[in-house]
C-alpha positions as CSV (number, residue, x, y, z in Angstrom):
1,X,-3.0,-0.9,-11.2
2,X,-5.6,1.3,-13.2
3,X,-5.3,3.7,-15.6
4,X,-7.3,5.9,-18.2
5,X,-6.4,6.7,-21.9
6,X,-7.1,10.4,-22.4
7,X,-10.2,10.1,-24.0
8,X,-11.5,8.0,-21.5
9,X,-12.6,5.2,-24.1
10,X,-10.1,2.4,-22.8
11,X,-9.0,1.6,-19.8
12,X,-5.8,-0.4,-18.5
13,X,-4.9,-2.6,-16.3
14,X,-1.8,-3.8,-14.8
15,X,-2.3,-7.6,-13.8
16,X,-1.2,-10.1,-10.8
17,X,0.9,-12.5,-13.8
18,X,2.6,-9.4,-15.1
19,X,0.4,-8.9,-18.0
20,X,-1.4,-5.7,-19.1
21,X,-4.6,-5.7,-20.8
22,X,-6.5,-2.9,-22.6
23,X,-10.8,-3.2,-22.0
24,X,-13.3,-0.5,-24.2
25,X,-14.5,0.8,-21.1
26,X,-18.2,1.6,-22.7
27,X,-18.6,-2.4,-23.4
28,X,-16.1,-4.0,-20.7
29,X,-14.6,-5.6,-24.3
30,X,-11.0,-7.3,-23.8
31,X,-8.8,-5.2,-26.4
32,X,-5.5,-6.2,-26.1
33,X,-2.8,-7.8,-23.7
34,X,0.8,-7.2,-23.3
35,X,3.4,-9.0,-21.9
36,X,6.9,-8.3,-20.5
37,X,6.9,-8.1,-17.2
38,X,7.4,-11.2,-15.0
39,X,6.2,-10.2,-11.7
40,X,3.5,-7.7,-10.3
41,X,2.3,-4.4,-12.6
42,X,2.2,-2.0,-9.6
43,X,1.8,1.2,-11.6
44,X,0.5,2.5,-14.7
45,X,1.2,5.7,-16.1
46,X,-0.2,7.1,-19.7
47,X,1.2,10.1,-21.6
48,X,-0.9,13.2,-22.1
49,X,-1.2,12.2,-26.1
50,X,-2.1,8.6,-25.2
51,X,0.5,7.2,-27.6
52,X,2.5,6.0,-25.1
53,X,2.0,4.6,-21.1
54,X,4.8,3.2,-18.6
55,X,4.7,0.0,-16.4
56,X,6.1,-0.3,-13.3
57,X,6.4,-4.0,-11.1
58,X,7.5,-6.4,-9.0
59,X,10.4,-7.8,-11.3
60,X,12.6,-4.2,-10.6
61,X,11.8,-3.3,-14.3
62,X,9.9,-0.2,-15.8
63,X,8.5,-1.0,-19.3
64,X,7.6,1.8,-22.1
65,X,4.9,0.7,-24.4
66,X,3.4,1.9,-27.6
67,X,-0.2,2.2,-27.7
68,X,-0.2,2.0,-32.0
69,X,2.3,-1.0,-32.8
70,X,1.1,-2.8,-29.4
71,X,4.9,-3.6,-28.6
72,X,7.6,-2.1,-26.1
73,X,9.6,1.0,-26.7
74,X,13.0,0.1,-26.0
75,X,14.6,-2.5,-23.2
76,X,13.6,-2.8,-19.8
77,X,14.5,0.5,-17.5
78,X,16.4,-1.4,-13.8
79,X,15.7,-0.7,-10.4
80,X,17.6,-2.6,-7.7
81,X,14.4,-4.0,-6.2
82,X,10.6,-3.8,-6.7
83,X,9.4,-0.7,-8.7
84,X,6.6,1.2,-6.8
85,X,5.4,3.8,-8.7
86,X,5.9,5.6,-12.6
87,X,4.9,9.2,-13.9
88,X,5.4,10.3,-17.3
89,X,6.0,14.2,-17.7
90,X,3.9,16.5,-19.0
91,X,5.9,17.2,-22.6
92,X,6.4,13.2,-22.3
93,X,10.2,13.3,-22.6
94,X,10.9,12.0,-19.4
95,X,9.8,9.5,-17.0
96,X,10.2,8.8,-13.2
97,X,10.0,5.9,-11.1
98,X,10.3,4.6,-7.2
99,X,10.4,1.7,-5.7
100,X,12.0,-0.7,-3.0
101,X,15.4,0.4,-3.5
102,X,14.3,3.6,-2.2
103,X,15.5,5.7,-5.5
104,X,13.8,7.8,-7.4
105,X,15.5,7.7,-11.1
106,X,14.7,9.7,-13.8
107,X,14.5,8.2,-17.2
């Protein structure tokens, strides 16, 4: 999975291993890399402010993740199966996910 920040100067990606790294995308540069999840990052989703961005994978879990302190908001958000997909709302107060359980949940 692939995703913009707002301004367009990073860009990141959701891995194979689970991890999710942060590359400059004006020098390809490796920034940063997370790690949480234990399975697939299917979906990435970034808040309008870029503060914040969502993960969604293999291991039923959606992750929140702070852009500043580089660690996750909170615990892990279950699914009963594989999470799909992850959209952050516009006002960034609420999340939603799908996935192999076939539920939609709002966060």
């Amino acid at each position: 999975s692939l995703a913009w920040t707002p301004n367009g100067r990073q860009l990141i990606v959701g891995c194979y291993d689970g991890s999710i790294k942060f590359f400059d995308s004006s020098t390809g540069s490796h920034l940063v890399e997370w790690k949480g999840h234990t399975s697939l990052v299917n979906c990435i989703a970034v808040s309008q402010n870029g503060n914040f961005f969502a993960s969604a994978s293999n291991d039923h879990t959606v992750r929140l993740w702070d852009t500043a302190t580089r660690r996750q908001i909170g615990p892990a958000l279950q699914h009963d199966s594989y999470v799909r997909s992850v959209a952050i709302s516009p006002d960034g107060h609420h999340l939603v996910s799908g996935g192999g359980d076939r539920k939609v949940r709002i966060w």
